[in-house]
C-alpha positions in Angstrom: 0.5 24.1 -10.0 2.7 21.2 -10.9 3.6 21.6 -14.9 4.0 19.1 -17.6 4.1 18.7 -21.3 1.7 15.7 -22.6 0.0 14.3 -25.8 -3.4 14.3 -26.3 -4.4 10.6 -27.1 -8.3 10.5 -27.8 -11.1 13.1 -26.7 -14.2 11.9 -24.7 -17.6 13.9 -23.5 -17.9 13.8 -19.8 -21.0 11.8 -18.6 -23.9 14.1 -18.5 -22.4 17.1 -20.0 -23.3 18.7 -23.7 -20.5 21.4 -23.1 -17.4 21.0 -25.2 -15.4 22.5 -22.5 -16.7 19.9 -20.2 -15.0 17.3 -22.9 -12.6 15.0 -21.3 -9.1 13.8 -23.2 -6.4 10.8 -22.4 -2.8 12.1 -22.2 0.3 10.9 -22.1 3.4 12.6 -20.9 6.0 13.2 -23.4 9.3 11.5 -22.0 12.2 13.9 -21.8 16.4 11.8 -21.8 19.2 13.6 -21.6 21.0 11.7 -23.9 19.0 9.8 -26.3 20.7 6.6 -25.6 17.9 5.1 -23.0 16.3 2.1 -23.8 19.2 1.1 -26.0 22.2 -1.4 -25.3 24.7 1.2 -24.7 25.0 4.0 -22.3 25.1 5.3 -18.4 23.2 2.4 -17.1 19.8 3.2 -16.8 19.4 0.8 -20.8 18.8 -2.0 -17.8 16.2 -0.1 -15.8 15.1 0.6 -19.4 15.1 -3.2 -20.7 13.3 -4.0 -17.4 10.2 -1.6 -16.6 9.9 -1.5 -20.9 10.2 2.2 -20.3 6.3 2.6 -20.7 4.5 5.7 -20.6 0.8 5.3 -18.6 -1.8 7.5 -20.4 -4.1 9.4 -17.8 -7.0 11.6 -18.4 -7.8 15.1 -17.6 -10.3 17.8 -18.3 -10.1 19.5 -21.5 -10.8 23.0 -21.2 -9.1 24.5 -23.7 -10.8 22.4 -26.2 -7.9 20.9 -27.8 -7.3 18.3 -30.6 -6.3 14.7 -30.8 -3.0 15.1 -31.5 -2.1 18.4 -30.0 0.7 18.9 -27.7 -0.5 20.8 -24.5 0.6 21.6 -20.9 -1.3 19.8 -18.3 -1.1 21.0 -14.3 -2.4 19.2 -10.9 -2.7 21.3 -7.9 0.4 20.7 -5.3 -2.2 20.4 -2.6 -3.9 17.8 -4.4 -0.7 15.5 -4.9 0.1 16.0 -1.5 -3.3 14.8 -0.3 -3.1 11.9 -2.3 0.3 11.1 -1.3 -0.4 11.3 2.7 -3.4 9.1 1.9 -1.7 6.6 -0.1 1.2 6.4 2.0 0.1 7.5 5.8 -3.5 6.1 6.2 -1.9 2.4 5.2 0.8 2.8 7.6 -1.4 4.3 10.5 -3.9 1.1 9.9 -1.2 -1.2 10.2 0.4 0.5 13.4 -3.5 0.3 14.6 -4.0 -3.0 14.0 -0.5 -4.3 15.6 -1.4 -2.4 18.4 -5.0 -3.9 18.8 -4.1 -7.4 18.4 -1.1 -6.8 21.0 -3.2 -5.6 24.0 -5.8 -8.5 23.1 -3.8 -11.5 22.2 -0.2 -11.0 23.4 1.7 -12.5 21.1 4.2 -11.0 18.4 2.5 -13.6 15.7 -0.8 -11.7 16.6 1.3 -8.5 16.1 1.8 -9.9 13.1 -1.9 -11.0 12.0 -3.1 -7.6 13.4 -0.6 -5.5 11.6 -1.7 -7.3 8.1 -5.1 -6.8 8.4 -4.8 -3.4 9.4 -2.7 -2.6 6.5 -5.5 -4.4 4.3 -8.1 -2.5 5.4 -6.3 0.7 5.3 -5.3 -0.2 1.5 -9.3 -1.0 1.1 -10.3 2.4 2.3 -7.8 4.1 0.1 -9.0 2.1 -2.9 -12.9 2.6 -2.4 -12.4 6.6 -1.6 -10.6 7.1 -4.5 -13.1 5.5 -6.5 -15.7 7.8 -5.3 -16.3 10.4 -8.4 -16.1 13.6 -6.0 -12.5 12.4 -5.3 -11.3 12.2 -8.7 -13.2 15.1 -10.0 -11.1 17.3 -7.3 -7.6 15.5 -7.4 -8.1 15.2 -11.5 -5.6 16.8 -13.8 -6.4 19.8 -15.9 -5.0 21.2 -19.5 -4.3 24.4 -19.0 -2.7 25.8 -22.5 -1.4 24.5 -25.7 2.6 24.0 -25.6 4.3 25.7 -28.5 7.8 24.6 -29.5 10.2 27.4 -28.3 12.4 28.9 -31.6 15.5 30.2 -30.6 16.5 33.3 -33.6 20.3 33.3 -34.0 21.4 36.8 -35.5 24.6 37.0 -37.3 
């Protein structure tokens, strides 16, 4: 299980569902620098990645079965099997469509501008798939993020 601290943003009951542990919140991940100085002017060079991509967080949801509040600093995991799955179906399907498609449209047509057309649409469509079997709810409900415990700030005791 793949580990990180988040936010809860807001709380939401799942579609059908009267159980609270069935409830289902929107996270965000709480940024860690090693410095303190990104997003300013100063610093090692990443204020420019900073002043460019706005340093945003994305706020994601997962299922809150721990029941906790808006507010609350928790620990949410996603299964290393699922990220991998997602990643080879992001990535490879794409990528094998395309190959599939430049193939097709050489043996039938010929010509490396047909390589070309084929290996366009072939990505297309691959991208298509991906988008409209990730939409399907039985993929996110088994690829979806879950909370699995509150995260307590660590206290270090210093003896004298």
């Amino acid at each position: 299980m793949i580990e990180e601290r988040a936010v809860v943003l807001s709380l939401e009951r799942a579609i059908n569902s009267t159980l609270p542990s069935d409830a289902i919140a929107t996270l965000e991940i709480e940024r860690k620098t090693a410095c303190g100085l990104c997003g300013q002017t100063r610093g090692c060079g990443n204020s420019i990645w900073g002043k460019l991509f706005a340093h945003r967080s994305a706020a994601f949801k997962a299922q809150n079965r721990i029941n906790a509040k808006v507010g609350d600093s928790v620990i949410v995991g996603i299964d290393e099997k699922a990220l991998l799955r997602s990643a080879l179906l992001l990535y490879m399907l794409p990528l094998a469509t395309l190959l599939i498609g430049a193939i097709l449209a050489t043996q039938i047509y010929d010509t490396n501008s047909s390589a070309m057309i084929g290996a366009a649409t072939g990505l297309v469509l691959g991208l298509l798939w991906v988008k409209g079997h990730t939409m399907s709810s039985s993929y996110f409900t088994l690829q979806q993020p879950v909370i699995l415990r509150l995260a307590f700030e660590e206290t270090v005791v210093k003896f004298s």
